[in-house]
C-alpha positions in Angstrom: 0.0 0.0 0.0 2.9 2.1 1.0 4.6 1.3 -1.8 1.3 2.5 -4.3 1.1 5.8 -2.6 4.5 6.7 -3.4 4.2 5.7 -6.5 1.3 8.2 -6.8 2.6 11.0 -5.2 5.9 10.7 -7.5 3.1 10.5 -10.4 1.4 14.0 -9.4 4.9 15.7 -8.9 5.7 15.1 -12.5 2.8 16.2 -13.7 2.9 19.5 -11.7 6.5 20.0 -12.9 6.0 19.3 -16.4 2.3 22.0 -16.2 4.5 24.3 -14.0 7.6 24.4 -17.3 5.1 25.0 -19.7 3.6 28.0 -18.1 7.3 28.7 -17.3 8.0 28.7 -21.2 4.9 30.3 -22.3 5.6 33.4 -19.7 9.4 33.6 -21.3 7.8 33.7 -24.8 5.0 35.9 -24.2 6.6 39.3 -24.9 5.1 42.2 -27.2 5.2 41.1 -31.1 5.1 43.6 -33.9 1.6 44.4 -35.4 1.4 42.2 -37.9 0.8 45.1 -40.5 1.7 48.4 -39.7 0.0 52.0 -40.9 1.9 54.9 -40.7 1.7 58.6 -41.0 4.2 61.6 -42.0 2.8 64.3 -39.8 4.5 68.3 -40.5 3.9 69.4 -37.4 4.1 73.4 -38.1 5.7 75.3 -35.4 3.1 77.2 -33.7 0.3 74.7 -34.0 -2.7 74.9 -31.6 -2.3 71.8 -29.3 -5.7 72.0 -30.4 -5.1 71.0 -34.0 -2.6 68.5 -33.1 -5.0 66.9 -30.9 -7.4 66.9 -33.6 -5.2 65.1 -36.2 -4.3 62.6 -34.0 -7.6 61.4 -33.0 -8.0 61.4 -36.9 -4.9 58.6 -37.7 -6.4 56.8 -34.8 -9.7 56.8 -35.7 -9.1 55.7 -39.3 -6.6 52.8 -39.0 -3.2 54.9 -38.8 -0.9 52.8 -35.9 1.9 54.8 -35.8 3.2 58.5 -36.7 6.5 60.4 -37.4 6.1 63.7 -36.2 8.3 66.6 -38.0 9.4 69.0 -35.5 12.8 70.5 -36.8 14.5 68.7 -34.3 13.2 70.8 -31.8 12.9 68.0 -28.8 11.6 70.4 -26.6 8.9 70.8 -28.8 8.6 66.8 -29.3 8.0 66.6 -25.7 5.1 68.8 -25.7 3.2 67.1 -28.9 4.2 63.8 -28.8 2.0 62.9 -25.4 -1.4 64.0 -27.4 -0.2 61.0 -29.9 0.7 58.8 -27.2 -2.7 59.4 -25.6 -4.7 58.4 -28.9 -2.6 55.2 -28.9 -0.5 56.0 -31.3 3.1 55.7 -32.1 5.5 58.2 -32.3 8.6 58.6 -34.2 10.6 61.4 -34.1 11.1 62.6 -37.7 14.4 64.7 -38.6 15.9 66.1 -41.6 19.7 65.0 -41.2 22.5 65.6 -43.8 20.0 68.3 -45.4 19.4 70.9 -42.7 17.3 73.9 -43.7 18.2 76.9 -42.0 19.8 75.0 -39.5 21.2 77.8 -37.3 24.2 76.2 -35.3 25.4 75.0 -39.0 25.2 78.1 -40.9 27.7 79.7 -38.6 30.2 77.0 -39.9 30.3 77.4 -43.7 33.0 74.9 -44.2 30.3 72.2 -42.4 28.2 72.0 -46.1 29.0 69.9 -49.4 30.2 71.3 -52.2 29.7 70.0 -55.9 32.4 69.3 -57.8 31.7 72.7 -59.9 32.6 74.4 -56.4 29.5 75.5 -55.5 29.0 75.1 -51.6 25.3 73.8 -50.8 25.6 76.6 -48.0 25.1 79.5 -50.4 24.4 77.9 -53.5 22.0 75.3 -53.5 20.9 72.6 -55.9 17.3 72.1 -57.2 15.7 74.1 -54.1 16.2 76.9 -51.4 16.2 74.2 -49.1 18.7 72.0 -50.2 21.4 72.7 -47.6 23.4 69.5 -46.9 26.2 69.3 -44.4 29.2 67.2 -44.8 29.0 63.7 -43.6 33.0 63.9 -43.5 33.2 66.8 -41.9 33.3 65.4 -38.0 31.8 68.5 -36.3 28.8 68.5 -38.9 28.2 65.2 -38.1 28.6 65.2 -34.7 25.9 68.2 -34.5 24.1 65.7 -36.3 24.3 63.4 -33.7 23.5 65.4 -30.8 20.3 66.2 -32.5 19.4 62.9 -32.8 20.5 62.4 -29.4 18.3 65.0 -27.9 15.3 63.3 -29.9 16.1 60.1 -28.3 15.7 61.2 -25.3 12.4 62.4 -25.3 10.0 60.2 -23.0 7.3 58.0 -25.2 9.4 58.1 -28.8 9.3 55.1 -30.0 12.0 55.3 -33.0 14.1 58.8 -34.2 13.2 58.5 -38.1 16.2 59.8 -40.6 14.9 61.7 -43.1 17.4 63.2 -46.0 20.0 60.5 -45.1 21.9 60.7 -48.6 23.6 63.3 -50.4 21.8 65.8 -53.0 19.9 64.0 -56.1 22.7 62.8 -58.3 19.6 62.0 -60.7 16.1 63.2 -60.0 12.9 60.9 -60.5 12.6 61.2 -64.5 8.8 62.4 -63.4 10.5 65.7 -61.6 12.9 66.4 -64.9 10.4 68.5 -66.7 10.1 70.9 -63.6 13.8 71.3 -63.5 14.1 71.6 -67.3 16.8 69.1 -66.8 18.2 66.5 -68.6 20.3 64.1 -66.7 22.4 61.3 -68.5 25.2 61.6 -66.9 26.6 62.6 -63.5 26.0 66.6 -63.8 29.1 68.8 -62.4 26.2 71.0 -60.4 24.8 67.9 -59.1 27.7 65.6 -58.2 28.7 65.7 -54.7 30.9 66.4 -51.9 34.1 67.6 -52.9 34.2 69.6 -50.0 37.8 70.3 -48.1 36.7 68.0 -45.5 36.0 65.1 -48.0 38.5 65.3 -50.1 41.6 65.5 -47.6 39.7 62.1 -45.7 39.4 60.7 -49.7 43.0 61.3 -50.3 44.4 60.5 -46.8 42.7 56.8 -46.9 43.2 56.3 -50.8 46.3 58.6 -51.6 44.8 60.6 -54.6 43.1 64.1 -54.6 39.0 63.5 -56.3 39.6 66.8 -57.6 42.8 66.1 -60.2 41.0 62.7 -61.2 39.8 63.2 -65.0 36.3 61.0 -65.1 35.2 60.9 -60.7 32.0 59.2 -61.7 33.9 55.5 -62.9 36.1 55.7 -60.1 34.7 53.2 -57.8 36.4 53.8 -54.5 35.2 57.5 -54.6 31.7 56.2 -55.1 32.4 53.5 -52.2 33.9 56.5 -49.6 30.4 58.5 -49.7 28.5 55.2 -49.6 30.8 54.5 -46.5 30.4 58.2 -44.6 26.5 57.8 -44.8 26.8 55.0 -43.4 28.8 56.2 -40.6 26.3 58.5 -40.0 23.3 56.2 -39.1 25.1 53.7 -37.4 26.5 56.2 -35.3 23.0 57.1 -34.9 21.8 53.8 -34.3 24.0 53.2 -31.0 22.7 56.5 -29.8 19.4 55.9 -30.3 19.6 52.3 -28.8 21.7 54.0 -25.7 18.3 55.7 -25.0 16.0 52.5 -25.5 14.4 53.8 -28.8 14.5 51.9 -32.4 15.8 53.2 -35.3 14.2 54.0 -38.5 14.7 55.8 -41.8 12.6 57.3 -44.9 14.8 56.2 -48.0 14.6 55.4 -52.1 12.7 52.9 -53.5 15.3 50.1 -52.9 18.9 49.8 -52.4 20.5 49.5 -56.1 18.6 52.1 -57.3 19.3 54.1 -53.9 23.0 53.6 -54.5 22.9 55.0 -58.3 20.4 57.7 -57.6 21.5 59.7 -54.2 25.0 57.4 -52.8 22.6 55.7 -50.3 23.2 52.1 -50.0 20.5 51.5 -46.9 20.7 47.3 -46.8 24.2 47.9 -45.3 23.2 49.9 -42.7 22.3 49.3 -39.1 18.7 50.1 -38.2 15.4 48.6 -37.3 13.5 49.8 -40.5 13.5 51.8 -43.5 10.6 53.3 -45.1 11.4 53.1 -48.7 9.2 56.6 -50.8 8.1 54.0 -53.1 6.5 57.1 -55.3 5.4 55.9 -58.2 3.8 59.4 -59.6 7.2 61.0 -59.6 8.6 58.1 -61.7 6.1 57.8 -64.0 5.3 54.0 -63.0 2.1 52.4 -62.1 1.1 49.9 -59.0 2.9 47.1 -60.3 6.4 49.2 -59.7 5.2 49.8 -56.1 5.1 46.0 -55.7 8.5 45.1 -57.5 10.4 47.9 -55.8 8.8 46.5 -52.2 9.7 43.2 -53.2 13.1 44.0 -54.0 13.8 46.1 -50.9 12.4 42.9 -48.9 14.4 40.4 -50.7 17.8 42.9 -50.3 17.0 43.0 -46.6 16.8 39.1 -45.9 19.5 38.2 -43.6 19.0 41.4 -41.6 17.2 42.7 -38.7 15.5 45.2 -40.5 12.1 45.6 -41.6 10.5 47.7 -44.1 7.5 49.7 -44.4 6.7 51.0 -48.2 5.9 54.6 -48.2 3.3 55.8 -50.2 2.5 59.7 -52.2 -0.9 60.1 -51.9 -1.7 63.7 -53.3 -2.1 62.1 -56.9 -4.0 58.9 -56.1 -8.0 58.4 -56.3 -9.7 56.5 -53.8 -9.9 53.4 -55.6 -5.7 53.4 -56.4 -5.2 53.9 -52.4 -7.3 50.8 -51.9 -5.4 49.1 -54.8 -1.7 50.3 -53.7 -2.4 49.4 -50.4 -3.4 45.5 -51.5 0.2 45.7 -53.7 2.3 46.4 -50.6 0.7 43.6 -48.5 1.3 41.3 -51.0 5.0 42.4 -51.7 5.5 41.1 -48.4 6.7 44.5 -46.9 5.7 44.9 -42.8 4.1 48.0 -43.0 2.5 51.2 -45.0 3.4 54.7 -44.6 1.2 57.6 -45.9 2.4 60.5 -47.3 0.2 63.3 -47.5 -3.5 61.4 -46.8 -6.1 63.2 -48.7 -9.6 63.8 -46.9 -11.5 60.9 -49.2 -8.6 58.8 -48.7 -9.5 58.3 -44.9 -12.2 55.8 -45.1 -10.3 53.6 -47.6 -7.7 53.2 -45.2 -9.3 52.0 -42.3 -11.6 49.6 -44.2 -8.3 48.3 -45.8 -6.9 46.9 -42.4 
């Protein structure tokens, strides 16, 4: 009888053991996941906005599908810190959106005129700007413009409740613009452009020469040589995963708006963004400004998801909504899920376009 019990009690102890593992591996596993399909937002939010009107919006993404959304605030993070909680409190995300090599009147950086690119013409970006007024790119090689650069992305990361900082103008200037913007510009581009080739700045050029023992300048064709093309690849680079420890320091992600996808990155602005570190990228997959249809939006998803495979990095196609109808939302929305992207991002949501993205999810 003795000899029964025990075996029963024995019985029950390994049953309890084995339940009390399972919850054991369950509670290890159960952490927050990813939505499985994330909407996102660019949000300009103007400097003296009424918390009113931000408030507003916000309820608006919310109420209409939109999970997450990257707030432009010129770096300000004071500024961050009073906005972002009115996101927060709608159960949103927020991101903290910055403009980084190209810094609009950026007014620590325009005391420092040797900070900005120059094109190989010699026209410095700080007084004589490509394209727009407010193309005004600092140096990526120049170590004080990029550590201001830093710092502002430091003082984003710390704001309480930011989910990611989001890089924005992570490149150098347009070596070749969308063929869909050429008529604008009355340009014709088939071949790198001495006004548009960059950064033969002092900065770049004595880091160029030191590592590679030739001066960019005296070299008769810059475009074919492949290390000077590989240099700028390498000081973007630098740039984000520079900001991607500090960002991480401060318990935030890292994310990034960039080209449609990496190849085509590389050849248009020196961006290569599958090399870089950071948790996503948000490829502009604007089709209007290339002249391409919805089937483009899928490929260059697809291609940006198969570059990425290997790495911890997700992407999230960003759309340009001004020029779509209703029924081309609802229909570029079904091409990036299938593309097998994580996520959409919204530029630029047009009243009508509200309704067909919340009955999308």
């Amino acid at each position: 009888m003795k000899h029964n019990l025990y075996i029963i009690i024995i019985t029950l102890f390994l049953v309890v053991s084995c339940t009390q593992q399972k919850k054991e591996t369950v509670a290890k596993t159960d952490e927050p996941v990813e939505l499985a399909f994330k909407y996102w937002a660019w949000y300009g939010a103007g400097a003296g906005v009424a918390d009113s009107i931000h408030k507003k919006q916000f309820k608006k993404y919310a109420d209409n599908g939109i999970d997450a959304v990257l707030i432009d605030t010129r770096a300000d993070a004071n500024y961050l810190s009073k906005i972002a909680p009115f996101a927060i409190e709608e159960g949103l995300e927020v991101h903290a959106w910055i403009f980084t090599i190209n810094r609009p009147g950026d007014t620590t950086a325009l005391k420092h005129p040797d900070w900005y690119m120059v094109s190989r013409s010699g026209k410095s970006c700080f007084d004589n700007r490509p394209y727009v007024d407010y193309y005004q790119w600092l140096s990526p090689s120049h170590p004080d413009a990029r550590q201001h650069i830093w710092n502002l992305v430091e003082g984003l990361a710390k704001v309480d409740g930011v989910t990611s900082v989001h890089l924005d103008y992570i490149r150098y200037p347009d070596v070749y613009l969308p063929v869909g913007l050429l008529p604008k510009y009355n340009l014709v581009q088939n071949e790198e452009l001495p006004d548009f080739d960059f950064d033969y700045s002092d900065a770049a050029v004595e880091k160029f020469e030191k590592l590679y023992g030739r001066n960019i300048k005296e070299v008769e064709v810059p475009a074919i040589d492949i290390e000077w093309k590989q240099f700028r690849l390498n000081e973007i680079k630098t740039v984000v995963d520079g900001a991607y420890d500090i960002a991480h320091k401060h318990g935030k992600k890292l994310t990034a708006a960039v080209f449609p996808y990496p190849e085509m990155a590389d050849h248009m602005v020196r961006q290569r963004w599958d090399k870089w570190s950071v948790d996503a990228v948000l490829p502009m997959i604007y089709n209007n400004f290339y002249n391409e249809g919805l089937d483009w939006v899928k490929f260059a998803s697809e291609q940006g998801v198969k570059d990425l495979q290997g790495r911890n990095t997700q992407l999230h196609t960003g759309l340009y909504l001004p020029e779509m109808d209703d029924e081309t939302v609802a229909n570029a929305i079904k091409a990036v899920k299938e593309s097998g992207a994580s996520g959409v991002a919204f530029f630029d949501i047009q009243e009508s376009h509200y309704n067909v993205i919340k009955f999308s999810k």
